[in-house]
C-alpha positions in Angstrom: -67.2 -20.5 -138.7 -65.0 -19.0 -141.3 -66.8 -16.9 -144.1 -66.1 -15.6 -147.2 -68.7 -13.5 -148.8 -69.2 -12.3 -152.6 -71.0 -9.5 -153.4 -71.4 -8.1 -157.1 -69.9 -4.1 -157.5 -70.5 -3.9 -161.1 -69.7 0.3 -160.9 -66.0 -0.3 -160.2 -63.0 0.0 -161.9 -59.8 -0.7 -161.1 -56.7 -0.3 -163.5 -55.6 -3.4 -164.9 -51.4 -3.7 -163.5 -50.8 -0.4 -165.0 -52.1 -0.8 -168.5 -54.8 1.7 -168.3 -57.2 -0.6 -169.5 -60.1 -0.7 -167.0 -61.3 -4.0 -165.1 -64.7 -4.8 -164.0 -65.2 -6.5 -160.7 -67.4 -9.3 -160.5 -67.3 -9.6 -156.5 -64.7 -9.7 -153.6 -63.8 -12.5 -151.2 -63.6 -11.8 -147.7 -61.5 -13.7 -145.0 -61.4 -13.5 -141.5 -58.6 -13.9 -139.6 -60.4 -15.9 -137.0 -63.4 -17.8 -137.2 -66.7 -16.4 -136.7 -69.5 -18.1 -134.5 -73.4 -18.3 -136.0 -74.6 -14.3 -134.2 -70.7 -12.6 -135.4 -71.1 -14.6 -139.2 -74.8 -13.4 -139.4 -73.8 -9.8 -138.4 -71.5 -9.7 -140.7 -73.8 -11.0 -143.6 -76.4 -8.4 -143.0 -73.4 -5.2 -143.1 -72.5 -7.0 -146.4 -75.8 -7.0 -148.2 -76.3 -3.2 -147.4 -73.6 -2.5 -149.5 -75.0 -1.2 -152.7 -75.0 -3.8 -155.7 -74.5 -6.7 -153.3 -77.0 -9.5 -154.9 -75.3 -12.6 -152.7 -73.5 -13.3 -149.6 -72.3 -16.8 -148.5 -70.9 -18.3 -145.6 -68.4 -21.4 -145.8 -68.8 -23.6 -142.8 -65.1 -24.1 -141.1 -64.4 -27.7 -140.8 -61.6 -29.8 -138.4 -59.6 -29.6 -141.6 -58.7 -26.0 -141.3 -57.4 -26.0 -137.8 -55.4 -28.5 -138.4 -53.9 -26.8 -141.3 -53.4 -23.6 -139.3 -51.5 -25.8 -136.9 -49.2 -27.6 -139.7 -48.6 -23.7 -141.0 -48.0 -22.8 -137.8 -45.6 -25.8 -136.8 -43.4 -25.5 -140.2 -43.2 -21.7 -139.5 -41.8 -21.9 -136.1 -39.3 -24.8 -137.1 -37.8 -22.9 -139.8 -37.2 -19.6 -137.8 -35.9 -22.0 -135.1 -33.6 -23.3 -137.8 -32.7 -19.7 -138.3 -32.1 -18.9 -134.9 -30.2 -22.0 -134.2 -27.8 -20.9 -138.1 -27.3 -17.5 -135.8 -26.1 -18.7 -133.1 -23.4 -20.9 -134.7 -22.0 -18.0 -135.9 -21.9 -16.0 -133.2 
């Protein structure tokens, strides 16, 4: 189950690109590089919620869709560094 929590940090600042005008954050996103099952996702929700000024967590439910768009990514990466390595090798 992927997840991606938001959690409100209203006594943060961050420096808008250099400016020097301060930014308020609203709430972060969080990604995981894999996806969690329901004991790792609910973990994770309750270390979230203890952080101070965290009003909400959510979890997104991963779907078939995503693995097969990890696997497109995945396919179109390694064709074009095969296509690299292929370029190389004429040249060599």
């Amino acid at each position: 189950m992927a997840m991606a929590g938001r959690f409100a940090s209203g006594s943060q600042r961050d420096l808008c690109a250099g400016s020097g005008i301060a930014m308020s954050v609203k709430g972060l996103v969080v990604h995981f590089r894999r996806d969690l099952d329901d004991d790792e996702a609910q973990r994770a929700i309750n270390a979230l919620m203890m952080i101070k000024g965290a009003v909400k967590v959510a979890s997104v439910k991963a779907g078939y869709e995503d693995e097969l768009n990890r696997q497109r990514v995945k396919r179109d990466l390694l064709s074009k560094i095969d296509g690299l390595l292929r370029d190389d090798e004429a040249t060599i």
